[in-house]
Backbone as CSV, one residue per row, in Angstrom:
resi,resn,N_x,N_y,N_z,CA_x,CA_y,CA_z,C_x,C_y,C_z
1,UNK,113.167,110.597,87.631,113.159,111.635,88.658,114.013,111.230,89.846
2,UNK,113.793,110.180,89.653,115.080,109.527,91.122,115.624,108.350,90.548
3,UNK,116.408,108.071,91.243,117.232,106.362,90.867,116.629,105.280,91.668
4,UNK,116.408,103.900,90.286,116.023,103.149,91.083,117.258,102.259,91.936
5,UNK,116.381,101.526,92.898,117.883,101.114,93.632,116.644,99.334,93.986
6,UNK,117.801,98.401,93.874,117.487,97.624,94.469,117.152,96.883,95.338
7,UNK,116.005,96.169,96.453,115.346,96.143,97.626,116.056,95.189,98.068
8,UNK,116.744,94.686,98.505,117.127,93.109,99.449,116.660,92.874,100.692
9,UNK,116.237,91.718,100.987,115.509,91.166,102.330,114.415,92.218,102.872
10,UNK,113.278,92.489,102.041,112.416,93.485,102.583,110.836,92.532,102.892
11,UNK,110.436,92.473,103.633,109.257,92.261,104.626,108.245,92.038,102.894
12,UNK,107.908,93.204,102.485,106.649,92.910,101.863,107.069,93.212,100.197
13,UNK,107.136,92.600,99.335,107.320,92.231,98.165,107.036,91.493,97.528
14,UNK,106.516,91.281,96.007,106.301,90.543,95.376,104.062,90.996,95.072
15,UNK,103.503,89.729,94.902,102.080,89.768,94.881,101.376,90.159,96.022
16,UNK,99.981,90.031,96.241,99.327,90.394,97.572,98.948,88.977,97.924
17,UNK,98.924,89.192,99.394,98.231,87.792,100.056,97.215,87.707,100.771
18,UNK,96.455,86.942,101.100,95.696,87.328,102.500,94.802,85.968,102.997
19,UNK,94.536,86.423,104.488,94.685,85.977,105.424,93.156,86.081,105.961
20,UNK,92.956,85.167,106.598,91.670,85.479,107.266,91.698,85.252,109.019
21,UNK,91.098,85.975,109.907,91.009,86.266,110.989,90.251,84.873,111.957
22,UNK,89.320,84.014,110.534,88.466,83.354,111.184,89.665,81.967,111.288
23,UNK,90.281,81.718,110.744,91.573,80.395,110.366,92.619,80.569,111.294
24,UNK,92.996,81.905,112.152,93.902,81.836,112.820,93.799,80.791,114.387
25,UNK,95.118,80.747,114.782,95.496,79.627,115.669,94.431,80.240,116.744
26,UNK,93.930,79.456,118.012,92.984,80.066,119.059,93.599,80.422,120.073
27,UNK,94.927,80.839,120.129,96.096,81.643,121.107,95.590,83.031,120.525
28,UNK,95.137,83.140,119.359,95.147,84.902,119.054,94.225,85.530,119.369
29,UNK,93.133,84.284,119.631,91.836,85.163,120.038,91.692,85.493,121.489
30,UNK,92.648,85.889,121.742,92.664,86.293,123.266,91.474,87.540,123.410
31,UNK,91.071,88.119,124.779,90.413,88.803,125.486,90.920,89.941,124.573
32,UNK,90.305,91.275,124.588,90.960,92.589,124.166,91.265,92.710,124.997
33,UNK,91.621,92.660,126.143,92.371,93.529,127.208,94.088,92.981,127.111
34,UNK,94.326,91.990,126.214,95.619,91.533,125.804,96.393,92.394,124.818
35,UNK,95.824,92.957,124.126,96.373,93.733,122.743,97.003,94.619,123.437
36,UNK,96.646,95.929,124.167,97.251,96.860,124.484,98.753,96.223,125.156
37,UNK,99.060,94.742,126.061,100.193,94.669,125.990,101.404,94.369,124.861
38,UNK,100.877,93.629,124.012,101.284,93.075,122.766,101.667,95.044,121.828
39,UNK,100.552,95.813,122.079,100.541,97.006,121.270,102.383,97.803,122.285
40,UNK,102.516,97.746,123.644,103.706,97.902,124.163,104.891,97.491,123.521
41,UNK,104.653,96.248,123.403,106.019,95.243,123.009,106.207,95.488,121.557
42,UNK,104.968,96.142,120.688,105.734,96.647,119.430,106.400,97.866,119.647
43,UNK,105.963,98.742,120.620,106.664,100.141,120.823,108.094,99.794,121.141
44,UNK,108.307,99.392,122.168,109.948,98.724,122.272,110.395,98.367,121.478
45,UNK,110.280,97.451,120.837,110.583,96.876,119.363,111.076,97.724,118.298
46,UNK,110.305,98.862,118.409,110.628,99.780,117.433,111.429,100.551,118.464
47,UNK,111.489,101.028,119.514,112.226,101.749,119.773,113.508,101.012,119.835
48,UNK,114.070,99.940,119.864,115.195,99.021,119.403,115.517,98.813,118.019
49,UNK,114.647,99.499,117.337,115.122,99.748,115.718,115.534,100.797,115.720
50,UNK,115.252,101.844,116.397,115.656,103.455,115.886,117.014,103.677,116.936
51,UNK,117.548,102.695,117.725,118.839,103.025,118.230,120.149,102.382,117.473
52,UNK,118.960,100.970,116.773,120.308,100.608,115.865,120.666,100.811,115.145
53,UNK,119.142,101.811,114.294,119.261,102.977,112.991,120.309,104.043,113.188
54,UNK,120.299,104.468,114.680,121.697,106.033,114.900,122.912,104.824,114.958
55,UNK,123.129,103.727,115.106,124.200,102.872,115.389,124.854,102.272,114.115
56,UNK,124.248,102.087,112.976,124.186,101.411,111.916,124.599,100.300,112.099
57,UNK,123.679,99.262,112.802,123.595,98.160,113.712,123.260,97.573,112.438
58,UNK,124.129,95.782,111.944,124.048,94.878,111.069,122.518,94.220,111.556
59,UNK,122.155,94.251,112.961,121.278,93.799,113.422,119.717,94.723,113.302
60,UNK,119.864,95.671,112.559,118.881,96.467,112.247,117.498,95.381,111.143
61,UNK,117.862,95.027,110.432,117.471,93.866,109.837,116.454,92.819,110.281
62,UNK,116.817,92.601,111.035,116.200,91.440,112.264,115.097,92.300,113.070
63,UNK,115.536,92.966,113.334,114.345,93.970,114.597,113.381,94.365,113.441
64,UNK,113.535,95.190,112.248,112.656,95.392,111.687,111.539,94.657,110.816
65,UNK,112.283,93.538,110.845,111.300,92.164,110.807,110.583,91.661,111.305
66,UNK,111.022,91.423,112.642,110.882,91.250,113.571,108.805,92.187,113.958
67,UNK,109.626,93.393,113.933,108.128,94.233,114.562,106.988,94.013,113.189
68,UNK,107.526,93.686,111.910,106.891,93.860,111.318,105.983,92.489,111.267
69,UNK,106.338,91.034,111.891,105.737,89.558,112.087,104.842,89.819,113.007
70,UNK,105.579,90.681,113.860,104.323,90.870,115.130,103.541,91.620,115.244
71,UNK,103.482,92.540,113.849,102.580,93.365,113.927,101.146,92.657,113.273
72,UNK,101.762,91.944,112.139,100.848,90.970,111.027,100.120,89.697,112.243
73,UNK,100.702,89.214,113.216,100.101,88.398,113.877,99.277,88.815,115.266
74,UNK,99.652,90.352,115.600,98.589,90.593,116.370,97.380,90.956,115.256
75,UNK,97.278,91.715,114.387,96.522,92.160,113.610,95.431,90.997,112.754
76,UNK,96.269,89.650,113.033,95.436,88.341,112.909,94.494,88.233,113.593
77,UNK,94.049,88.830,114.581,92.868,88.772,115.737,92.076,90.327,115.427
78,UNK,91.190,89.675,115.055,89.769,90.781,114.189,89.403,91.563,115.027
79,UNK,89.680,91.360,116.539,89.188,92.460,117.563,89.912,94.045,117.126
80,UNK,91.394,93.944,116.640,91.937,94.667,116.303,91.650,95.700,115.374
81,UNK,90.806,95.519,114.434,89.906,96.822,113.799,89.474,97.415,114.328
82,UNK,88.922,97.342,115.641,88.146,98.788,116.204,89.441,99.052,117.610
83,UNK,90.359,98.413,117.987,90.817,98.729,118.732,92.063,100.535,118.126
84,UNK,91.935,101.465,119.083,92.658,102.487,118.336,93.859,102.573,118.044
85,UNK,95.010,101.664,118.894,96.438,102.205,118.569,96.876,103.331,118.705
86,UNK,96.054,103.610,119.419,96.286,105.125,120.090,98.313,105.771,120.684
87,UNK,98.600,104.336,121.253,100.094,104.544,121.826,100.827,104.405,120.640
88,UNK,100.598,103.319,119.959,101.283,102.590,119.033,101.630,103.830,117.626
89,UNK,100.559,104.609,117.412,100.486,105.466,116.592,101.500,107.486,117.170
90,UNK,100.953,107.641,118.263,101.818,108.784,119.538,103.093,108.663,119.511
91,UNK,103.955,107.375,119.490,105.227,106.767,119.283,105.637,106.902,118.315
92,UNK,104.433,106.936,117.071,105.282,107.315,115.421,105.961,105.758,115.177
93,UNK,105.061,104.964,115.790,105.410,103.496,115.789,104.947,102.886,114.298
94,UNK,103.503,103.795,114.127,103.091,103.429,112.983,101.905,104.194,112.609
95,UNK,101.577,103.935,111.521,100.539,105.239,111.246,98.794,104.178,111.225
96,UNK,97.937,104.575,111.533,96.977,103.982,111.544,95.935,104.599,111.055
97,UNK,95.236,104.176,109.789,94.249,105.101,109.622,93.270,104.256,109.326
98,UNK,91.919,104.798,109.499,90.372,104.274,109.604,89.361,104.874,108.541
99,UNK,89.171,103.981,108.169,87.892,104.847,106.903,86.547,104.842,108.005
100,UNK,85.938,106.216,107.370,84.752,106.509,108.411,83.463,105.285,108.743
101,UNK,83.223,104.616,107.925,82.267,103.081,108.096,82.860,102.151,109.120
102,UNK,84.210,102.450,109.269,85.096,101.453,110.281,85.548,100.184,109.714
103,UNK,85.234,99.755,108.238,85.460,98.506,107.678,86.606,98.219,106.950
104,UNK,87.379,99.366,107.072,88.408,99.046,106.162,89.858,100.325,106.830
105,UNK,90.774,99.383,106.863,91.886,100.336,108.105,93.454,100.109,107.337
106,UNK,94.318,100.659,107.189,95.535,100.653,106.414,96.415,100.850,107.734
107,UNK,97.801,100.106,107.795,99.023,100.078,108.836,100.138,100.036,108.099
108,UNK,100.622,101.415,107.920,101.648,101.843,107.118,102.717,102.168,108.060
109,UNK,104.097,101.761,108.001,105.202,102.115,108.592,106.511,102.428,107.743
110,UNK,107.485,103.104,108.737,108.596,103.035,107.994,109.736,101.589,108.773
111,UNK,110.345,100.957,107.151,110.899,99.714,108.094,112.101,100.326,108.285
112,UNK,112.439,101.747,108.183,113.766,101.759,108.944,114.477,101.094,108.059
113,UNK,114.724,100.727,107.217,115.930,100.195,105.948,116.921,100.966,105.171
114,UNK,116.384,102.262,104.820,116.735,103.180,103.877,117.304,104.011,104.242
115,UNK,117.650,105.082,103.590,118.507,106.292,103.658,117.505,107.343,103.897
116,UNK,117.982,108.395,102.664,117.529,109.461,102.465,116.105,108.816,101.671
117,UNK,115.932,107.771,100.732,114.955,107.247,100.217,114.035,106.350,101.264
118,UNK,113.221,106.021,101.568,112.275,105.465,102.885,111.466,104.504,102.494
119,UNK,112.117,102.879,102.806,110.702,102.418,102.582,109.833,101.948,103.340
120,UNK,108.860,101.736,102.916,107.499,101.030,104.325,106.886,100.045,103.873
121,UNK,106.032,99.264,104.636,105.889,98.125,105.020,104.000,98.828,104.829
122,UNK,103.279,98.162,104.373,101.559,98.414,104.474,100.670,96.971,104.322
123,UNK,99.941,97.189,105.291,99.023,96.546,106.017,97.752,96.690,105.715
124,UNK,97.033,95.757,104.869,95.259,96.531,104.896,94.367,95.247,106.101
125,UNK,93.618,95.995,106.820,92.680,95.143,107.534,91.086,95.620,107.489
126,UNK,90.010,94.796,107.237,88.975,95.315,106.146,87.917,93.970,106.584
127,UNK,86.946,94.492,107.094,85.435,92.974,106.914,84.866,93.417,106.146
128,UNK,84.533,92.369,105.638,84.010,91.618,104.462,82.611,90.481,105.025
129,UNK,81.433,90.783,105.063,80.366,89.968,105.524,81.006,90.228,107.419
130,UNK,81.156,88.271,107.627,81.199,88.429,109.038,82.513,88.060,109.743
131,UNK,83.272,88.436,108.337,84.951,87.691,108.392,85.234,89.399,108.581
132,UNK,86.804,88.985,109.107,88.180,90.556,109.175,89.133,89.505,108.637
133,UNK,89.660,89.853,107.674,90.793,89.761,107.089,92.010,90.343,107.164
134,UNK,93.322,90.164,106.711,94.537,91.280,106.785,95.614,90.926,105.189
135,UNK,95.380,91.408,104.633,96.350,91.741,103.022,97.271,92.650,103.262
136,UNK,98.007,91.715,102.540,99.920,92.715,102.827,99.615,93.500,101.645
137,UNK,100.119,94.301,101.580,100.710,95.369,99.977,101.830,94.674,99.662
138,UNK,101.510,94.063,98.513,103.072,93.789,97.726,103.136,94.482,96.379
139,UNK,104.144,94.751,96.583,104.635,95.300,95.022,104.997,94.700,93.921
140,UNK,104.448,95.122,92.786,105.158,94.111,91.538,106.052,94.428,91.247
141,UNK,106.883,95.433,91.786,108.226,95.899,91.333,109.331,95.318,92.740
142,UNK,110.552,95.020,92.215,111.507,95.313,93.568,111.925,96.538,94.221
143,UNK,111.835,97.240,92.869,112.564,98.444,93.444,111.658,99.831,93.946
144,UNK,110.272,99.268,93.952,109.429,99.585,94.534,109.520,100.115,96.103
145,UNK,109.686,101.395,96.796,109.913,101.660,97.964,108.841,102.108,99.080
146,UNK,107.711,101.854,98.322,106.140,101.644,98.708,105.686,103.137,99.406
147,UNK,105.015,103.549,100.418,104.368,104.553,100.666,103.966,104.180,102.376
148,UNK,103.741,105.595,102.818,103.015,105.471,104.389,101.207,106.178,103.767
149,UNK,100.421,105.548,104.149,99.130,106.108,104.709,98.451,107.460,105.474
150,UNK,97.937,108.367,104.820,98.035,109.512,105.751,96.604,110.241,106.212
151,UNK,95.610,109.682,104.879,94.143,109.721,105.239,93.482,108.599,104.273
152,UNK,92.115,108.476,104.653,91.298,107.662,103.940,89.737,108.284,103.885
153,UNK,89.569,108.707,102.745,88.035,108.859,102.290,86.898,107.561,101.412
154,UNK,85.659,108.047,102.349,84.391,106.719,101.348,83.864,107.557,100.339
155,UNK,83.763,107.026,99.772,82.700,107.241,98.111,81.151,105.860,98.288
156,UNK,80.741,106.855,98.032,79.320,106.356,97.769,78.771,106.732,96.705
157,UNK,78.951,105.000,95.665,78.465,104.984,94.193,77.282,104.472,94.760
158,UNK,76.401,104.299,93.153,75.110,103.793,93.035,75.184,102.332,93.298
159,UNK,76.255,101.730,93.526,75.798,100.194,93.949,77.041,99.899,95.208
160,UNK,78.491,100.508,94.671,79.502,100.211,95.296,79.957,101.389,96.504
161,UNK,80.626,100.983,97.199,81.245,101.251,98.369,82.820,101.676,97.512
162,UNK,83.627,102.837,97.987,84.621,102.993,96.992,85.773,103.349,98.357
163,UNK,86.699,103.378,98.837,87.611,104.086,99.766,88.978,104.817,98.779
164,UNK,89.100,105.980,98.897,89.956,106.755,98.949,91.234,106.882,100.006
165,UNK,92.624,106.683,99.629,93.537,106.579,100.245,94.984,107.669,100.228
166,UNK,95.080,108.724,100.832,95.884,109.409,100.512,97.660,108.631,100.662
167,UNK,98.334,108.514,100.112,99.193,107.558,100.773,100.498,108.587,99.720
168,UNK,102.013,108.128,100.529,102.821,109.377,100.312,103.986,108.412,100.369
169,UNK,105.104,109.009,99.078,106.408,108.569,99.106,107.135,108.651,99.115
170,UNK,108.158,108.869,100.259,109.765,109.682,99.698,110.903,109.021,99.464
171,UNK,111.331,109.589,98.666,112.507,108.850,97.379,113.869,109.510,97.826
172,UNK,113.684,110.792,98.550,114.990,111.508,98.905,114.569,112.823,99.850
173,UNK,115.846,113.674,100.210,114.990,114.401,100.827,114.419,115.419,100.547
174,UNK,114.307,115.650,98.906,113.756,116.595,97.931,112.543,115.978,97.447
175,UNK,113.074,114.539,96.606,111.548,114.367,95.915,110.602,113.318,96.733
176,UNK,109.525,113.929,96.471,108.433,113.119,96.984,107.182,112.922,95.717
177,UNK,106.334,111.995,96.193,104.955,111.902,95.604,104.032,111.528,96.772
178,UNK,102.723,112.292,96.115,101.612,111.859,97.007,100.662,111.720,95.446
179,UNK,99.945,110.398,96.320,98.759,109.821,95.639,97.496,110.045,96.011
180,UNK,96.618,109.835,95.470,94.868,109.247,96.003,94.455,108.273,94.996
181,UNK,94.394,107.159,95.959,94.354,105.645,95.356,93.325,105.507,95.858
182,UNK,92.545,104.271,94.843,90.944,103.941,95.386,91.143,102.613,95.503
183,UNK,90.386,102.224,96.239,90.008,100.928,97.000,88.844,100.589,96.844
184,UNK,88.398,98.945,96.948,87.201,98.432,97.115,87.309,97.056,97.833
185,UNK,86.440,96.689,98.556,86.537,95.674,99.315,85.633,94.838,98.882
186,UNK,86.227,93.234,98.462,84.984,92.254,98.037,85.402,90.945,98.451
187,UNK,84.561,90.023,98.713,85.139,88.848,98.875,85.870,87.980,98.879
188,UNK,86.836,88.513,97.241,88.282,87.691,97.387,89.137,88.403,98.301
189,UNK,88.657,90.075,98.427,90.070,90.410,98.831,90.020,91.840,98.730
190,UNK,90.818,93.005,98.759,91.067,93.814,98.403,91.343,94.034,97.181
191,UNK,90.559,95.039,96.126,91.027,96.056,95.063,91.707,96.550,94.948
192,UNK,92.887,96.522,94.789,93.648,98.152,95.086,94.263,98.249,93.578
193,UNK,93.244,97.765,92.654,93.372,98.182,91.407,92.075,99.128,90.459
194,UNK,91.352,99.209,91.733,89.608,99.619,90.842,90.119,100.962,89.871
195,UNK,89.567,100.837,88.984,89.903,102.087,87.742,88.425,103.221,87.931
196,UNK,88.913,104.364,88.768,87.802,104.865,89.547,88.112,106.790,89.266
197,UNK,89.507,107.080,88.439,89.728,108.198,88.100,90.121,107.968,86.473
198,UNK,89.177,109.761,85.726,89.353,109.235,84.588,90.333,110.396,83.861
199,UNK,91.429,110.292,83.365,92.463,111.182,83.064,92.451,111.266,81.540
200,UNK,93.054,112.169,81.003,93.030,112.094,79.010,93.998,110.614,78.667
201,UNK,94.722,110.064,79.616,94.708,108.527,79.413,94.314,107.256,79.682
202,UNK,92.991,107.945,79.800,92.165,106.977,80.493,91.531,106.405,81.961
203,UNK,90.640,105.485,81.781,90.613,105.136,83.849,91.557,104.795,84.225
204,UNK,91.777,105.084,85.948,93.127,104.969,86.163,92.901,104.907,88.018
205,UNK,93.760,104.133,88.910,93.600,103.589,89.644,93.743,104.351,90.550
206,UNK,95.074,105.375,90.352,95.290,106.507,91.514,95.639,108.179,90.561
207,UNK,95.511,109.019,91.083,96.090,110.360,90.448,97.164,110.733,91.494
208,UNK,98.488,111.148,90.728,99.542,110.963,91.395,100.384,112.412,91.122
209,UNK,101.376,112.857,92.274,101.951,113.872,91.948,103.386,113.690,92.868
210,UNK,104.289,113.695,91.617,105.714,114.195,91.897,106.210,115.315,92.023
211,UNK,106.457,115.997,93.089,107.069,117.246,93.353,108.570,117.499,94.415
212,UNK,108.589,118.313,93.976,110.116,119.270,95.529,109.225,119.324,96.740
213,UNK,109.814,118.575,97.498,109.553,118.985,98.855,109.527,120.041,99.409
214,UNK,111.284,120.665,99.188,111.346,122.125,99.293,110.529,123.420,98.527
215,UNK,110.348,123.137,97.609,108.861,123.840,97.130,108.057,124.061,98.061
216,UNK,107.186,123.302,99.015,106.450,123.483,100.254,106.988,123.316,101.479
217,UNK,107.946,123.444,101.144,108.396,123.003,102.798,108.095,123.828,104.187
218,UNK,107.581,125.393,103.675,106.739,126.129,104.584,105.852,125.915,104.447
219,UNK,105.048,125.172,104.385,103.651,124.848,104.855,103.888,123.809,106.244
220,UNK,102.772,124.224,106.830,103.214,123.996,108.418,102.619,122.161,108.358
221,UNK,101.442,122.071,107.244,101.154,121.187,107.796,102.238,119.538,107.449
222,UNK,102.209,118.350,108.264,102.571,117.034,107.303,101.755,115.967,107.619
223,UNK,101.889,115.210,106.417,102.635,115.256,105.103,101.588,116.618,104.618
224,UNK,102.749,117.116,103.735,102.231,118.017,102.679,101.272,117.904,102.283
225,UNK,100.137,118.600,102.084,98.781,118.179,101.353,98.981,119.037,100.447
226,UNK,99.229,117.910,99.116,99.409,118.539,97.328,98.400,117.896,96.682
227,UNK,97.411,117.026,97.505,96.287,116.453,96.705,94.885,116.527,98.211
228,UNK,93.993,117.444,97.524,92.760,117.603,98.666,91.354,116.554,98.476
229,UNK,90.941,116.366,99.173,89.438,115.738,98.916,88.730,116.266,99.599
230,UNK,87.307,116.673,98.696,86.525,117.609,99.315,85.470,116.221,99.253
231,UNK,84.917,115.940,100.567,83.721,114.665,101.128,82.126,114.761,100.409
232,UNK,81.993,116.504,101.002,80.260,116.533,101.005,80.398,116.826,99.073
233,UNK,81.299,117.464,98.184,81.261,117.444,97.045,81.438,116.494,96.575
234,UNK,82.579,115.509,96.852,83.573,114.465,96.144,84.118,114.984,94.709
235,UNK,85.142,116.058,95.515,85.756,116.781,94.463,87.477,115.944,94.601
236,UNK,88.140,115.982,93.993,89.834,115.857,94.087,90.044,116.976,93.724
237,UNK,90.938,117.302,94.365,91.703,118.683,94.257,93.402,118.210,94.002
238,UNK,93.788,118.334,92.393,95.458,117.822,92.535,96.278,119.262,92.290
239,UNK,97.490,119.479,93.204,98.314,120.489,92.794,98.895,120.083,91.544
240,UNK,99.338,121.137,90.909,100.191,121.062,89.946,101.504,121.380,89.657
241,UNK,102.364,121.032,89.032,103.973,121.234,89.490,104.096,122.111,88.237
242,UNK,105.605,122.830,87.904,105.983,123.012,86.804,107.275,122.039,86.457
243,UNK,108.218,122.823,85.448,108.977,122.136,84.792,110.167,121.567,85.756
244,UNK,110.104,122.408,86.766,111.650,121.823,87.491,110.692,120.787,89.376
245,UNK,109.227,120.286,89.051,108.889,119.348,89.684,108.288,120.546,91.270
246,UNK,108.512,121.898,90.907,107.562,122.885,91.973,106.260,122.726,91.674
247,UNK,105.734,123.109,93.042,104.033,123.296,93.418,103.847,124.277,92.984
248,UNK,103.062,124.399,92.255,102.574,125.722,91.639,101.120,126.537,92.814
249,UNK,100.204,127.244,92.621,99.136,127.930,92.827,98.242,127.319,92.319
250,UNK,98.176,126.556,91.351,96.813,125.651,90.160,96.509,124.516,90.635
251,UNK,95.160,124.146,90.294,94.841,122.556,90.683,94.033,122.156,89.439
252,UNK,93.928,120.985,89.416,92.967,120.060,88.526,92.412,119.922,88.827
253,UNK,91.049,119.618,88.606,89.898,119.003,89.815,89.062,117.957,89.439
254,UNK,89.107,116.813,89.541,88.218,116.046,89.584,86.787,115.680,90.428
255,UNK,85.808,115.487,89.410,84.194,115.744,90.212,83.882,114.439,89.840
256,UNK,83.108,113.444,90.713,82.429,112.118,90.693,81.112,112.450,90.087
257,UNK,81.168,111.445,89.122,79.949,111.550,88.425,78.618,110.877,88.747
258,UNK,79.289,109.555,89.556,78.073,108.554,90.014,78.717,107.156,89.648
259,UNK,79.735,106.918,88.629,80.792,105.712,88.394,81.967,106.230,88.310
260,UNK,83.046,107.459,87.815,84.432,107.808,88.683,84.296,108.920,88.231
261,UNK,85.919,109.631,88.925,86.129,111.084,89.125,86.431,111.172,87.289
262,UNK,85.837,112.439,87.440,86.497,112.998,85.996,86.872,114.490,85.702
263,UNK,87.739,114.782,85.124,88.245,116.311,85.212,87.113,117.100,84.513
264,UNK,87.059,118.456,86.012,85.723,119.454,85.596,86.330,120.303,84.434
């Protein structure tokens, strides 16, 4: 549906890692009343990426690295889960989203690298007992151009805690995909493989849809919502495309049974 293209010098690639909040240096555990300046100095930062982006500045590279070290090392200080990012997010600095329990938070950006294709940089920060942790998203692919974050829903199974992640990708300025990926949070680490939707090929980690942008492009809202979640049901609602990758009028629907979604 699109071409792959190869990633060079990109921030987050390869496996996942992570980090714990309680091991960091004791410079990070500063006061909260420190973050909101540190939350400034990423806004600049980025706003020094998006002038060298209209410039096609060799030095574009560096800055977007750059915001992206300092975003991972303020985010090393656990106070930072409940703090809002309120500026940081208004700026379109970065997207911040919160699952409703407050335990688990995704920091999706664009690094400003790409063209018409966009890639981003994602961040999970998530407690676990009496630890906050922070796991990069890495991709097992290179040519992987990853996704921004746009909502997050909880599921409440019979034993487990489940998070729902709407997260969105554009490849050009026609095609896109949006997902709903599930999550679980456990002691080693983040899930972001739980097999929690069940399709005629089986369990499956996210339900995914490739479509034309321009297909919806009058719909007022963004990102496009081509995949719904209904909370008090725990329904999925996926659009459906036809042959040339349009949104059609139809949906699929997946209903939670009590262990994953399965088509009604």
């Amino acid at each position: 549906m699109f071409k792959q293209i190869t990633i060079l010098g990109l921030f987050l690639c390869g496996t996942l890692a992570t980090f714990s909040c309680e091991n960091q240096p004791a410079k990070l555990q500063e006061p909260i009343s420190g973050i909101p300046k540190k939350e400034q100095e990423l806004i600049q930062i980025n706003q020094k990426i998006m002038e060298l982006r209209s410039e096609f500045s060799d030095s574009l590279p560096y800055y977007s690295e750059l915001f992206s070290s300092k975003l991972q090392e303020l985010l090393s200080d656990g106070k930072t889960l409940t703090y809002s990012f309120k500026s940081l997010t208004e700026e379109n600095s970065c997207n911040v989203n919160t699952s409703k329990d407050g335990l688990f938070r995704i920091y999706s950006w664009d690094s400003q690298l790409g063209g018409t294709m966009r890639f981003f940089n994602v961040i999970y920060q998530y407690r676990t007992g009496n630890n906050i942790k922070i796991q990069l998203y890495r991709s097992n692919t290179e040519d992987d151009p990853a996704w921004f974050c746009s909502d997050i829903f909880t599921v409440k199974a019979k034993k487990n805690t489940f998070y729902l992640a709407i997260t969105n990708g554009i490849y050009s300025t026609k095609d896109m995909k949006q997902s709903i990926k599930a999550f679980e949070l456990t002691n080693q680490g983040i899930n972001d493989r739980v097999l929690l939707m069940k399709t005629d090929e089986g369990l499956q980690n996210s339900l995914d849809v490739y479509y034309d942008f321009f297909s919806v492009v009058d719909r007022p809202e963004r990102p496009v919502s081509v995949i719904r979640y209904d909370s008090k049901k725990k329904i999925i609602s996926v659009s459906t495309t036809n042959e040339k990758d349009e949104i059609t009028n139809n949906y699929i629907t997946y209903s939670f049974n009590g262990n994953y979604f399965e088509q009604k």
